[in-house]
N, C-alpha and C positions, 0 to 999 in steps of 0.2 A: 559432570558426566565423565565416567573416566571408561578406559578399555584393559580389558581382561588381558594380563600379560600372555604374550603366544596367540593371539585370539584377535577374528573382527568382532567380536561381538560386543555392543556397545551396552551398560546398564548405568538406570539411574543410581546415583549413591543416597542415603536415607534422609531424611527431612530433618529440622530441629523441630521436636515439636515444641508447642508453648502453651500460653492458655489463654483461657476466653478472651476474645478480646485481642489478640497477639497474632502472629503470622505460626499458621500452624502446616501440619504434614499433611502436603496436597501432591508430592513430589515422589511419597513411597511408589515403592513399585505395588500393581495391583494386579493380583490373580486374572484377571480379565482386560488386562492393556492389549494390546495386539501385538505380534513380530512379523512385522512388516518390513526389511529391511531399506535402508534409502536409494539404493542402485534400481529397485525393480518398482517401487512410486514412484522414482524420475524418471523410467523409460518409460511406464505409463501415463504418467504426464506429459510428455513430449508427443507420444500418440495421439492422448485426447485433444491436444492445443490444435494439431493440424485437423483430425476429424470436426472440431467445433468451427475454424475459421473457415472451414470447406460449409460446415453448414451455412453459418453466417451471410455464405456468400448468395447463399440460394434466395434468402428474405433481403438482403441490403445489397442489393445491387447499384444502387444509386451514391454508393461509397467507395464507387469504382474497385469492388471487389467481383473480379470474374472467374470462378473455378473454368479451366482449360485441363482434359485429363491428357495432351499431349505435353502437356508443361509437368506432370507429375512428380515424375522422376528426377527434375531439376527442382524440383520444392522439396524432393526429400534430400538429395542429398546437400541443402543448404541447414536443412535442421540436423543433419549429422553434424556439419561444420560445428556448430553453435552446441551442440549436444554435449561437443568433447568436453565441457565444463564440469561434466554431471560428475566424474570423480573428485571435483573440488569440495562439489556440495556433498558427496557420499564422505569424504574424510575430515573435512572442516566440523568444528566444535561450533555450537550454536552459539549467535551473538545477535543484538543489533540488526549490528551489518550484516548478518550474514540472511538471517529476514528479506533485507531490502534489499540487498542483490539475488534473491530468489525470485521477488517476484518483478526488478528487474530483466533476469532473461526468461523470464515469461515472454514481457513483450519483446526482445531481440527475438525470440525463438519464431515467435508470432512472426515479428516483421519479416524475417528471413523467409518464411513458407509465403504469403499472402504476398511479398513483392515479386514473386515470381507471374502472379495470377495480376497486378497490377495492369490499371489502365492508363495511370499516369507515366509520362515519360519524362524518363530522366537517366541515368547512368547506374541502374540497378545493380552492379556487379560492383563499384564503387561504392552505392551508399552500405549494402551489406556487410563490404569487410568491413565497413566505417563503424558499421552498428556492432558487429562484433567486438571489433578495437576497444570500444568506449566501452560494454560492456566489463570484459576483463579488467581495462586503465580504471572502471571503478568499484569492480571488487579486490584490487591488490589492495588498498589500506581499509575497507571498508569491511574486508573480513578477516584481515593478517593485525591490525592495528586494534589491542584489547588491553592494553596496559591500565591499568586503573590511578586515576586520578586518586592525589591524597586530600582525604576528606577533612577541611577545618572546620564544618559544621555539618552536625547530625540530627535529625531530629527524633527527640523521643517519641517514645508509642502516643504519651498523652497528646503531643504537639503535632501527630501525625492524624490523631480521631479528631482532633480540633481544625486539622486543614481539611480530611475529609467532608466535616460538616460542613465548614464554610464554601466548600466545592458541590454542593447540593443546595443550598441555600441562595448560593449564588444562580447557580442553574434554574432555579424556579421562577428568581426574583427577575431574573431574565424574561424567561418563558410570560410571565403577567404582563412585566411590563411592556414587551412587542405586541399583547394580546390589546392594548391599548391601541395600535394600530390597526386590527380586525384580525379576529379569528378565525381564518376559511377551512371547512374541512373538503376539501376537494379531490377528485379522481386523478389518478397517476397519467392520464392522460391530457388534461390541463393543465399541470404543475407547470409550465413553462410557460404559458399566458400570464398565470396569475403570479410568476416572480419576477416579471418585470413591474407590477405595481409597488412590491416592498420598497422601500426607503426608509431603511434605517439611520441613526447617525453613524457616522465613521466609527468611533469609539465602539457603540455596540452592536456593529458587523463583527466588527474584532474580536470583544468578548464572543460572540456567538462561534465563530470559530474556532478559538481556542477552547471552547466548552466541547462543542460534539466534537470537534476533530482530537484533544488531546487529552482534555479533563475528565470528562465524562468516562472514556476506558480506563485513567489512572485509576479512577473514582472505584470501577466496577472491577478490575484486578484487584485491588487494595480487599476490599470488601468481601470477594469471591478468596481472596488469600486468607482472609482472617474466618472465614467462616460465618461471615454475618449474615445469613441467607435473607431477610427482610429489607436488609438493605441494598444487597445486591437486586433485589424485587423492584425497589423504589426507584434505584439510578438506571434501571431500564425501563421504566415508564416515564422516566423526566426525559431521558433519553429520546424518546417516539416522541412526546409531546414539543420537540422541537420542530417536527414536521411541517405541523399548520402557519410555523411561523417563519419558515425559511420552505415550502417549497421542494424540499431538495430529498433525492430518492435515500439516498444513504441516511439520512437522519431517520428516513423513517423502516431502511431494516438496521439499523444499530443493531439493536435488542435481538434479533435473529443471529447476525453477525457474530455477535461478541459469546451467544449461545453456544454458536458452532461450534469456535475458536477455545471455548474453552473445553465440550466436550472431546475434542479432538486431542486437544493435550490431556485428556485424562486416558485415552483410549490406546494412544499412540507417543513413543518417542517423540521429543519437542522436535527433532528436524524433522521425521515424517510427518508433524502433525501441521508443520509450514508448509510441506507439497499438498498434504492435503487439504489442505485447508484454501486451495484454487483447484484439487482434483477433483472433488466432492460434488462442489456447486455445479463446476460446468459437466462434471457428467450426468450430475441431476438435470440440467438444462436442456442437455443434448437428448434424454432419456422423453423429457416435457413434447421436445420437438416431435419424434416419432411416436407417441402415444397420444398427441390431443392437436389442434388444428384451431383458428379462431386468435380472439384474444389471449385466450393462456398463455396459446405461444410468445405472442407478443410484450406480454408481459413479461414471463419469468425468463423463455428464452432471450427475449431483447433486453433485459436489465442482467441476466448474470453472463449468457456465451458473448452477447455483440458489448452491451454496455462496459463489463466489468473487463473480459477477457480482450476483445477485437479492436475495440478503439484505441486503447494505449499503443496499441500494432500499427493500425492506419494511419493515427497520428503522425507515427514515424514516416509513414509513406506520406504523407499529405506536406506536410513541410521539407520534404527531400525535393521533391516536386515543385514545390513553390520557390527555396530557394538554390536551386538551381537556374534558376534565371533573375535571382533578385540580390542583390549585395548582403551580405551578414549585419544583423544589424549590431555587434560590436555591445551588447548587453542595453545597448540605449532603450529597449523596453522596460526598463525598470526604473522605477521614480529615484532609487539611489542615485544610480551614475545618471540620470537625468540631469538632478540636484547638482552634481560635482561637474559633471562635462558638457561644455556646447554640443547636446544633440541634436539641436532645431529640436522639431515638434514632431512627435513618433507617436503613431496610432496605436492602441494595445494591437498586440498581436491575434487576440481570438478576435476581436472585432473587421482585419484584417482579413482573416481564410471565412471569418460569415460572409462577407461581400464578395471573394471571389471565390467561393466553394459551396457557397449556398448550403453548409451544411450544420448550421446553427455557430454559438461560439464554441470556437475547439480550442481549450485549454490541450494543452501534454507535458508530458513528463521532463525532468531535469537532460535528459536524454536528446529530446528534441529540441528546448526551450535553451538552455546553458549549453547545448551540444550545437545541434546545426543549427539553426537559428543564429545564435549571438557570435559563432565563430565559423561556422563552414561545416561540410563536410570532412576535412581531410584534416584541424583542427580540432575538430569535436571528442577525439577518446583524448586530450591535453584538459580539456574544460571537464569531462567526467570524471577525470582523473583527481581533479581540485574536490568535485561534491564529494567524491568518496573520503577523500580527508576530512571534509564536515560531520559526514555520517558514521567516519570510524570517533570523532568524537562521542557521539551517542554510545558507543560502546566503552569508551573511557568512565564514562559518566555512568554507566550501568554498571561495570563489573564488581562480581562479586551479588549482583539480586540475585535472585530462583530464575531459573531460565523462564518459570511455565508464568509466574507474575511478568517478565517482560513481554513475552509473547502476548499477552493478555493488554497490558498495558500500552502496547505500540500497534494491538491488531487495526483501528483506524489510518494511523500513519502509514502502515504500507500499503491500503488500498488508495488514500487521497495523494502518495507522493508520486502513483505510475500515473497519476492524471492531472497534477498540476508542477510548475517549474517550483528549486528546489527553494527559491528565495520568496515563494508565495506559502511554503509551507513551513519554512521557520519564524515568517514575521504571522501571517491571517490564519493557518492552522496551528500553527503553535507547538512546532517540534521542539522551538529551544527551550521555551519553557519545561517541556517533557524532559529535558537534560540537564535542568534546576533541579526540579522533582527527584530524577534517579540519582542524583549525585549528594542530597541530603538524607536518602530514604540510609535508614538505620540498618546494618549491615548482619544484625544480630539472629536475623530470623532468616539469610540467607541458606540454603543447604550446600553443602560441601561441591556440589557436582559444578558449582557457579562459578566456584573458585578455581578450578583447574584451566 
Protein backbone atom coordinates (compact mmCIF):
# COMPACT_ATOMS: atom_id res chain seq x y z
CA UNK A 1 0.00 0.00 0.00
CA UNK A 2 1.67 3.11 -0.87
CA UNK A 3 0.45 7.05 -0.91
CA UNK A 4 0.17 9.25 -3.70
CA UNK A 5 3.07 11.80 -3.43
CA UNK A 6 1.53 15.44 -2.36
CA UNK A 7 -1.68 13.49 -1.42
CA UNK A 8 -3.70 11.52 1.67
CA UNK A 9 -5.04 9.45 -0.40
CA UNK A 10 -4.14 5.86 0.11
CA UNK A 11 -4.44 3.02 -3.04
CA UNK A 12 -3.86 -0.38 -3.46
CA UNK A 13 -0.80 -1.23 -5.78
CA UNK A 14 -1.63 -4.20 -8.51
CA UNK A 15 -1.52 -7.96 -7.55
CA UNK A 16 0.87 -10.62 -9.13
CA UNK A 17 -1.29 -12.50 -10.94
CA UNK A 18 -0.56 -16.30 -11.34
CA UNK A 19 -2.33 -19.33 -12.16
CA UNK A 20 -4.67 -21.93 -11.29
CA UNK A 21 -3.82 -23.12 -8.56
CA UNK A 22 -1.23 -20.15 -7.53
CA UNK A 23 -1.90 -17.04 -5.35
CA UNK A 24 -3.71 -14.92 -7.57
CA UNK A 25 -5.19 -11.07 -7.98
CA UNK A 26 -7.68 -10.59 -5.28
CA UNK A 27 -5.88 -7.18 -4.17
CA UNK A 28 -6.59 -5.03 -7.63
CA UNK A 29 -8.49 -2.39 -6.94
CA UNK A 30 -12.26 -2.84 -7.87
CA UNK A 31 -14.68 -0.49 -9.50
CA UNK A 32 -17.05 -1.03 -6.65
CA UNK A 33 -14.50 -1.09 -3.42
CA UNK A 34 -15.78 1.85 -1.37
CA UNK A 35 -13.87 5.29 -0.17
CA UNK A 36 -14.33 5.21 3.04
CA UNK A 37 -11.56 6.99 4.50
CA UNK A 38 -10.04 5.73 8.20
CA UNK A 39 -10.49 9.02 10.25
CA UNK A 40 -14.36 9.09 9.66
CA UNK A 41 -14.90 4.79 10.39
CA UNK A 42 -12.90 5.43 13.68
CA UNK A 43 -14.95 8.33 14.85
CA UNK A 44 -17.88 6.11 14.07
CA UNK A 45 -16.55 3.46 15.68
CA UNK A 46 -15.93 5.14 18.76
CA UNK A 47 -19.59 6.42 18.68
CA UNK A 48 -21.13 2.92 18.12
CA UNK A 49 -18.80 1.43 21.08
CA UNK A 50 -20.35 3.82 23.51
CA UNK A 51 -24.11 3.61 22.08
CA UNK A 52 -23.72 -0.32 22.22
CA UNK A 53 -22.14 -0.54 25.97
CA UNK A 54 -25.03 2.11 26.90
CA UNK A 55 -27.34 -0.60 25.38
CA UNK A 56 -25.65 -3.55 26.92
CA UNK A 57 -26.19 -1.98 30.02
CA UNK A 58 -29.99 -1.89 29.79
CA UNK A 59 -30.10 -6.13 29.40
CA UNK A 60 -26.91 -7.04 31.67
CA UNK A 61 -27.24 -5.30 34.49
CA UNK A 62 -26.17 -8.07 36.76
CA UNK A 63 -22.43 -7.28 35.20
CA UNK A 64 -22.46 -4.33 37.26
CA UNK A 65 -22.97 -2.23 34.37
CA UNK A 66 -25.33 0.90 35.22
CA UNK A 67 -25.99 3.59 32.38
CA UNK A 68 -26.18 6.94 34.96
CA UNK A 69 -27.02 10.02 32.30
CA UNK A 70 -25.33 12.36 35.06
CA UNK A 71 -22.05 10.59 34.48
CA UNK A 72 -22.31 11.27 30.61
CA UNK A 73 -20.26 13.65 30.08
CA UNK A 74 -17.44 12.18 32.17
CA UNK A 75 -17.74 8.99 29.85
CA UNK A 76 -17.28 10.97 26.90
CA UNK A 77 -14.64 12.77 27.65
CA UNK A 78 -12.70 9.53 28.85
CA UNK A 79 -13.22 8.24 25.22
CA UNK A 80 -11.73 11.44 23.83
CA UNK A 81 -8.88 10.68 26.08
CA UNK A 82 -8.33 7.26 24.50
CA UNK A 83 -9.68 8.37 20.91
CA UNK A 84 -6.52 10.60 20.57
CA UNK A 85 -4.95 7.25 19.09
CA UNK A 86 -7.18 7.28 16.16
CA UNK A 87 -4.47 9.35 14.03
CA UNK A 88 -2.07 6.54 14.65
CA UNK A 89 -4.45 4.09 13.12
CA UNK A 90 -5.55 6.73 10.26
CA UNK A 91 -1.62 6.98 9.25
CA UNK A 92 0.03 3.58 10.32
CA UNK A 93 0.48 0.98 7.21
CA UNK A 94 -1.36 -2.27 7.89
CA UNK A 95 0.27 -5.14 9.69
CA UNK A 96 -0.16 -7.85 12.18
CA UNK A 97 0.02 -5.65 14.73
CA UNK A 98 -1.60 -3.22 13.68
CA UNK A 99 -4.96 -5.64 13.55
CA UNK A 100 -4.36 -6.44 17.18
CA UNK A 101 -3.88 -3.34 18.55
CA UNK A 102 -7.14 -2.19 16.88
CA UNK A 103 -9.20 -4.28 18.40
CA UNK A 104 -7.16 -3.89 21.30
CA UNK A 105 -8.44 -0.23 21.97
CA UNK A 106 -11.63 -1.42 21.29
CA UNK A 107 -11.71 -2.69 24.60
CA UNK A 108 -9.69 0.42 26.37
CA UNK A 109 -12.04 2.50 24.59
CA UNK A 110 -14.99 0.33 26.04
CA UNK A 111 -13.34 0.20 29.36
CA UNK A 112 -12.82 3.97 29.59
CA UNK A 113 -16.77 4.78 28.83
CA UNK A 114 -18.51 1.67 30.90
CA UNK A 115 -16.03 2.40 34.14
CA UNK A 116 -17.51 5.54 34.44
CA UNK A 117 -21.12 3.76 34.74
CA UNK A 118 -19.18 0.97 37.02
CA UNK A 119 -20.49 -0.43 40.15
CA UNK A 120 -17.51 -1.78 41.26
CA UNK A 121 -15.26 0.16 43.38
CA UNK A 122 -11.91 0.85 43.09
CA UNK A 123 -9.75 3.87 42.01
CA UNK A 124 -11.35 4.42 38.39
CA UNK A 125 -9.29 7.39 37.57
CA UNK A 126 -6.17 5.26 38.09
CA UNK A 127 -7.17 2.08 36.51
CA UNK A 128 -8.12 4.27 33.21
CA UNK A 129 -4.93 6.11 32.67
CA UNK A 130 -3.50 2.46 33.41
CA UNK A 131 -5.70 1.10 30.62
CA UNK A 132 -4.55 3.67 28.41
CA UNK A 133 -0.79 3.46 29.28
CA UNK A 134 -0.78 -0.39 28.41
CA UNK A 135 -2.58 0.31 25.58
CA UNK A 136 -0.17 2.72 23.69
CA UNK A 137 3.25 0.58 25.72
CA UNK A 138 1.66 -2.18 23.38
CA UNK A 139 1.08 -0.69 20.21
CA UNK A 140 4.78 1.10 20.05
CA UNK A 141 6.54 -2.28 18.84
CA UNK A 142 3.38 -3.97 17.92
CA UNK A 143 2.74 -1.62 14.98
CA UNK A 144 6.29 0.37 14.54
CA UNK A 145 8.22 -3.23 14.66
CA UNK A 146 7.81 -4.67 10.76
CA UNK A 147 11.26 -5.60 9.78
CA UNK A 148 11.15 -8.96 7.99
CA UNK A 149 12.75 -11.98 9.12
CA UNK A 150 15.29 -13.58 6.58
CA UNK A 151 13.63 -16.64 5.22
CA UNK A 152 16.06 -19.97 5.30
CA UNK A 153 13.19 -22.08 4.33
CA UNK A 154 10.28 -21.55 1.91
CA UNK A 155 7.76 -23.56 0.86
CA UNK A 156 6.87 -24.36 -2.52
CA UNK A 157 3.32 -23.96 -3.99
CA UNK A 158 3.42 -27.96 -4.43
CA UNK A 159 4.58 -28.33 -0.56
CA UNK A 160 2.02 -25.51 0.39
CA UNK A 161 -1.29 -27.65 -1.54
CA UNK A 162 0.23 -30.54 0.40
CA UNK A 163 0.24 -28.85 3.94
CA UNK A 164 -3.19 -27.34 2.94
CA UNK A 165 -4.51 -30.88 2.61
CA UNK A 166 -3.02 -32.30 5.48
CA UNK A 167 -4.78 -29.33 7.35
CA UNK A 168 -8.23 -30.52 6.35
CA UNK A 169 -7.62 -34.00 6.78
CA UNK A 170 -6.54 -33.42 9.80
CA UNK A 171 -9.53 -31.31 10.71
CA UNK A 172 -12.00 -33.94 9.90
CA UNK A 173 -10.05 -36.71 11.37
CA UNK A 174 -10.51 -34.71 14.49
CA UNK A 175 -14.03 -33.81 14.05
CA UNK A 176 -14.77 -38.31 13.83
CA UNK A 177 -12.78 -38.85 16.14
CA UNK A 178 -14.33 -36.58 19.20
CA UNK A 179 -17.72 -37.79 17.49
CA UNK A 180 -16.63 -41.02 19.18
CA UNK A 181 -17.31 -39.26 22.43
CA UNK A 182 -21.08 -38.11 21.40
CA UNK A 183 -22.25 -36.05 18.99
CA UNK A 184 -24.82 -33.41 20.50
CA UNK A 185 -26.55 -31.06 18.29
CA UNK A 186 -27.73 -28.57 20.79
CA UNK A 187 -29.38 -25.00 21.23
CA UNK A 188 -27.01 -21.93 21.92
CA UNK A 189 -28.68 -21.83 25.05
CA UNK A 190 -27.35 -25.21 26.61
CA UNK A 191 -23.83 -25.07 25.14
CA UNK A 192 -22.64 -24.39 28.61
CA UNK A 193 -24.33 -27.38 30.40
CA UNK A 194 -23.23 -29.54 27.89
CA UNK A 195 -19.44 -28.39 27.86
CA UNK A 196 -18.71 -29.23 30.96
CA UNK A 197 -19.48 -33.00 30.04
CA UNK A 198 -16.54 -32.95 27.20
CA UNK A 199 -13.32 -34.57 28.19
CA UNK A 200 -10.93 -34.71 25.83
CA UNK A 201 -7.34 -35.79 26.01
CA UNK A 202 -4.83 -33.05 26.62
CA UNK A 203 -3.12 -33.59 23.35
CA UNK A 204 -6.49 -33.33 21.44
CA UNK A 205 -7.78 -30.12 23.25
CA UNK A 206 -4.81 -28.76 21.74
CA UNK A 207 -5.03 -29.92 18.41
CA UNK A 208 -8.70 -28.60 18.48
CA UNK A 209 -7.56 -25.32 19.26
CA UNK A 210 -4.94 -24.90 17.16
CA UNK A 211 -7.45 -26.00 14.28
CA UNK A 212 -10.31 -23.58 14.71
CA UNK A 213 -8.44 -20.97 16.30
CA UNK A 214 -5.45 -20.89 13.70
CA UNK A 215 -5.47 -23.53 10.95
CA UNK A 216 -8.66 -23.48 9.90
CA UNK A 217 -8.52 -19.53 8.80
CA UNK A 218 -4.85 -20.20 7.37
CA UNK A 219 -6.64 -22.96 5.66
CA UNK A 220 -9.52 -20.72 4.25
CA UNK A 221 -7.14 -17.47 3.41
CA UNK A 222 -4.85 -19.85 1.49
CA UNK A 223 -7.83 -21.26 -0.56
CA UNK A 224 -9.94 -17.98 -0.68
CA UNK A 225 -6.31 -16.44 -2.09
CA UNK A 226 -5.81 -19.21 -4.63
CA UNK A 227 -9.12 -19.03 -5.78
CA UNK A 228 -10.22 -22.43 -4.96
CA UNK A 229 -13.94 -21.78 -4.25
CA UNK A 230 -14.79 -25.64 -3.41
CA UNK A 231 -12.43 -25.66 -1.10
CA UNK A 232 -12.93 -22.68 0.42
CA UNK A 233 -16.80 -24.22 0.66
CA UNK A 234 -15.33 -27.39 2.49
CA UNK A 235 -13.11 -25.58 5.18
CA UNK A 236 -16.23 -23.71 6.16
CA UNK A 237 -18.24 -26.70 6.79
CA UNK A 238 -15.31 -28.56 8.60
CA UNK A 239 -15.14 -25.31 10.26
CA UNK A 240 -19.13 -25.38 11.92
CA UNK A 241 -18.83 -29.02 12.21
CA UNK A 242 -16.45 -28.28 15.08
CA UNK A 243 -19.50 -27.01 17.06
CA UNK A 244 -21.06 -30.16 18.15
CA UNK A 245 -17.95 -31.14 19.42
CA UNK A 246 -16.56 -28.29 21.47
CA UNK A 247 -19.71 -26.37 22.48
CA UNK A 248 -18.19 -23.14 21.76
CA UNK A 249 -20.16 -20.12 20.16
CA UNK A 250 -17.18 -19.02 17.73
CA UNK A 251 -16.69 -22.28 16.20
CA UNK A 252 -20.00 -22.32 15.19
CA UNK A 253 -20.05 -18.77 13.39
CA UNK A 254 -16.50 -19.18 11.93
CA UNK A 255 -18.03 -19.53 8.58
CA UNK A 256 -20.13 -16.29 9.02
CA UNK A 257 -16.98 -14.76 10.48
CA UNK A 258 -14.39 -15.48 8.09
CA UNK A 259 -17.39 -14.45 5.21
CA UNK A 260 -17.46 -11.11 6.58
CA UNK A 261 -13.85 -10.58 6.91
CA UNK A 262 -13.31 -11.42 3.64
CA UNK A 263 -16.08 -9.54 2.05
CA UNK A 264 -15.09 -6.49 3.77
CA UNK A 265 -11.65 -6.51 2.39
CA UNK A 266 -12.92 -6.92 -1.00
CA UNK A 267 -15.23 -3.85 -0.50
CA UNK A 268 -13.04 -1.71 1.53
CA UNK A 269 -9.23 -0.71 2.09
CA UNK A 270 -7.64 -3.47 4.33
CA UNK A 271 -7.49 -0.81 7.30
CA UNK A 272 -10.98 0.14 6.98
CA UNK A 273 -12.00 -3.17 6.53
CA UNK A 274 -10.35 -3.98 10.26
CA UNK A 275 -12.72 -1.00 11.73
CA UNK A 276 -15.15 -2.62 10.08
CA UNK A 277 -15.12 -5.52 10.59
CA UNK A 278 -16.23 -4.64 14.64
CA UNK A 279 -18.32 -1.59 13.12
CA UNK A 280 -20.51 -3.79 11.05
CA UNK A 281 -21.56 -6.58 13.49
CA UNK A 282 -22.33 -4.38 16.36
CA UNK A 283 -24.28 -1.90 14.46
CA UNK A 284 -26.17 -4.90 13.17
CA UNK A 285 -26.57 -5.88 16.77
CA UNK A 286 -27.59 -2.54 17.96
CA UNK A 287 -30.00 -2.31 14.81
CA UNK A 288 -31.36 -6.33 16.19
CA UNK A 289 -31.94 -4.48 19.49
CA UNK A 290 -34.41 -1.74 18.35
CA UNK A 291 -36.27 -3.61 15.74
CA UNK A 292 -37.13 -7.08 17.52
CA UNK A 293 -37.52 -8.03 21.39
CA UNK A 294 -37.61 -11.70 22.76
CA UNK A 295 -34.81 -14.23 22.01
CA UNK A 296 -33.33 -12.65 18.94
CA UNK A 297 -32.37 -10.08 21.03
CA UNK A 298 -30.64 -12.32 23.18
CA UNK A 299 -29.21 -14.09 20.85
CA UNK A 300 -27.54 -12.00 18.26
CA UNK A 301 -27.46 -8.84 20.42
CA UNK A 302 -25.99 -11.01 23.56
CA UNK A 303 -23.35 -12.85 21.36
CA UNK A 304 -22.03 -9.88 18.95
CA UNK A 305 -22.63 -6.07 21.26
CA UNK A 306 -22.37 -7.79 25.12
CA UNK A 307 -20.38 -11.15 24.03
CA UNK A 308 -17.94 -10.02 21.46
CA UNK A 309 -17.84 -6.25 22.12
CA UNK A 310 -18.75 -5.61 26.28
CA UNK A 311 -17.05 -8.34 27.89
CA UNK A 312 -13.46 -7.86 26.98
CA UNK A 313 -14.53 -3.99 28.57
CA UNK A 314 -15.92 -5.49 31.81
CA UNK A 315 -13.20 -7.80 32.00
CA UNK A 316 -11.06 -5.02 32.60
CA UNK A 317 -13.39 -3.62 35.03
CA UNK A 318 -13.85 -6.87 36.91
CA UNK A 319 -10.20 -7.65 37.62
CA UNK A 320 -9.38 -3.96 38.50
CA UNK A 321 -11.88 -4.53 41.21
CA UNK A 322 -10.73 -7.70 42.33
CA UNK A 323 -7.24 -6.90 42.40
CA UNK A 324 -7.35 -3.99 44.07
CA UNK A 325 -7.65 -5.59 47.24
CA UNK A 326 -5.78 -8.84 46.36
CA UNK A 327 -1.87 -9.07 45.83
CA UNK A 328 -0.70 -9.64 41.97
CA UNK A 329 -0.33 -12.74 41.31
CA UNK A 330 3.43 -12.25 39.83
CA UNK A 331 2.26 -14.61 36.59
CA UNK A 332 2.06 -17.61 39.10
CA UNK A 333 -1.23 -18.54 37.13
CA UNK A 334 0.57 -20.04 34.45
CA UNK A 335 1.80 -23.64 34.61
CA UNK A 336 5.25 -22.19 33.11
CA UNK A 337 6.52 -20.16 36.04
CA UNK A 338 4.40 -22.71 38.16
CA UNK A 339 7.07 -25.37 36.77
CA UNK A 340 10.27 -23.02 37.36
CA UNK A 341 9.12 -20.94 40.64
CA UNK A 342 7.71 -21.88 44.21
CA UNK A 343 4.17 -20.60 43.69
CA UNK A 344 2.51 -22.72 46.30
CA UNK A 345 -0.79 -23.80 44.84
CA UNK A 346 -2.79 -20.95 42.59
CA UNK A 347 -6.27 -21.43 41.58
CA UNK A 348 -6.72 -20.62 37.61
CA UNK A 349 -7.91 -17.40 37.56
CA UNK A 350 -11.34 -17.72 35.75
CA UNK A 351 -12.28 -20.30 38.36
CA UNK A 352 -11.49 -17.51 40.83
CA UNK A 353 -13.95 -14.30 39.63
CA UNK A 354 -16.80 -17.71 39.01
CA UNK A 355 -16.79 -18.08 42.89
CA UNK A 356 -16.64 -14.50 43.73
CA UNK A 357 -18.59 -12.81 40.76
CA UNK A 358 -20.85 -15.48 40.05
CA UNK A 359 -20.53 -14.60 36.60
CA UNK A 360 -19.42 -17.83 35.05
CA UNK A 361 -15.45 -18.47 34.04
CA UNK A 362 -14.07 -14.97 32.80
CA UNK A 363 -11.15 -15.66 30.87
CA UNK A 364 -9.72 -11.81 29.44
CA UNK A 365 -7.45 -10.45 27.63
CA UNK A 366 -3.33 -10.12 27.67
CA UNK A 367 -4.46 -6.73 29.04
CA UNK A 368 -6.01 -7.88 32.21
CA UNK A 369 -4.39 -11.34 32.62
CA UNK A 370 -0.20 -10.33 31.80
CA UNK A 371 -1.39 -6.66 32.80
CA UNK A 372 -3.10 -6.24 36.09
CA UNK A 373 -3.46 -9.44 37.33
CA UNK A 374 0.27 -10.72 37.08
CA UNK A 375 1.79 -7.27 37.98
CA UNK A 376 -0.67 -4.50 39.26
CA UNK A 377 -2.17 -1.74 38.11
CA UNK A 378 0.63 0.75 37.86
CA UNK A 379 2.95 -2.12 36.30
CA UNK A 380 0.64 -3.35 33.87
CA UNK A 381 1.54 -0.94 30.43
CA UNK A 382 5.78 -2.58 31.43
CA UNK A 383 3.87 -6.18 31.02
CA UNK A 384 2.00 -4.91 27.60
CA UNK A 385 4.76 -3.47 26.64
CA UNK A 386 6.67 -7.20 26.53
CA UNK A 387 3.20 -8.89 24.53
CA UNK A 388 3.65 -6.13 21.95
CA UNK A 389 7.22 -7.38 21.25
CA UNK A 390 5.71 -10.88 20.77
CA UNK A 391 3.01 -9.78 18.48
CA UNK A 392 5.37 -7.40 16.61
CA UNK A 393 7.06 -10.75 16.06
CA UNK A 394 4.03 -11.81 13.99
CA UNK A 395 4.69 -9.12 11.80
CA UNK A 396 8.39 -10.04 11.24
CA UNK A 397 7.02 -13.35 10.44
CA UNK A 398 4.56 -12.01 7.96
CA UNK A 399 6.13 -9.24 6.12
CA UNK A 400 6.13 -9.07 2.80
CA UNK A 401 2.21 -11.50 2.47
CA UNK A 402 -0.75 -9.63 0.78
CA UNK A 403 -2.15 -7.62 3.53
CA UNK A 404 -5.94 -9.00 2.48
CA UNK A 405 -4.40 -13.09 2.99
CA UNK A 406 -3.19 -11.76 6.48
CA UNK A 407 -6.18 -10.28 7.51
CA UNK A 408 -7.95 -13.35 6.48
CA UNK A 409 -5.56 -15.59 8.02
CA UNK A 410 -5.28 -13.94 11.51
CA UNK A 411 -9.27 -12.89 11.42
CA UNK A 412 -9.75 -15.84 14.48
CA UNK A 413 -6.79 -14.52 16.45
CA UNK A 414 -7.91 -11.21 16.88
CA UNK A 415 -11.25 -11.94 18.18
CA UNK A 416 -9.95 -15.13 20.70
CA UNK A 417 -6.75 -12.89 21.90
CA UNK A 418 -9.32 -9.69 23.37
CA UNK A 419 -10.64 -12.64 25.32
CA UNK A 420 -8.03 -14.92 26.49
CA UNK A 421 -4.30 -13.99 28.17
CA UNK A 422 -1.53 -13.90 25.57
CA UNK A 423 0.22 -17.19 26.65
CA UNK A 424 -3.15 -19.18 26.32
CA UNK A 425 -3.22 -18.03 22.84
CA UNK A 426 0.36 -18.87 21.68
CA UNK A 427 0.50 -22.33 23.36
CA UNK A 428 -3.94 -23.72 23.03
CA UNK A 429 -4.89 -21.44 20.20
CA UNK A 430 -1.97 -21.45 18.30
CA UNK A 431 -0.69 -18.10 17.21
CA UNK A 432 2.93 -19.40 17.23
CA UNK A 433 2.32 -21.89 15.05
CA UNK A 434 0.50 -19.13 12.81
CA UNK A 435 4.23 -17.39 12.75
CA UNK A 436 5.76 -20.87 11.51
CA UNK A 437 3.18 -20.80 8.85
CA UNK A 438 3.76 -16.99 7.74
CA UNK A 439 7.34 -17.00 7.87
CA UNK A 440 7.67 -20.24 5.45
CA UNK A 441 4.68 -19.00 3.13
CA UNK A 442 6.44 -18.41 -0.32
CA UNK A 443 7.00 -14.82 -0.89
CA UNK A 444 6.22 -14.99 -4.74
CA UNK A 445 2.68 -14.21 -4.91
CA UNK A 446 2.90 -11.39 -2.45
CA UNK A 447 1.77 -7.91 -4.07
CA UNK A 448 4.02 -5.12 -4.01
CA UNK A 449 1.73 -2.97 -1.49
CA UNK A 450 3.10 -5.74 1.45
CA UNK A 451 6.29 -4.83 0.80
CA UNK A 452 6.29 -1.12 1.53
Amino acid sequence: MVRESGSTEWREQPFVSGQSGTMVDLEKPSPVRLKLGPNIILLLHAAACCVSLWLASEIYGNFDIRFDERLFSNGVIAVIFVAAVIPVFACTEFSFGYFISFYFYTVVLGFAWLSHFSALEYDHDDARVSALASLIAFMLPAMALRRPFKQYYVLSQKSLGRLLSVIVATAICTIVYCATYGFEFVGIRDIYKYRQTLHYPPAVSYLIGNLTGTLIPFAFACFYQRRQWWMVALILVVAVSFFPITFNKQTLLTPAWLILVAALSALLEVRTAVVASVLVPMAAGGLMYFWFDGDIVTTIFGTINFRMIAIPSVAMDVYNHYFSNHQPTYFCQQWIVQSIFDCGSHRPLDAIFADVYHLGNFNASLLATEGIASVGTYLAPLSTLLCGFVVAVGNMASAGLPHRFLLLSSALVAQTIINVPLSTEILSNGIGLLFLLWYAMPRGFASADAAG
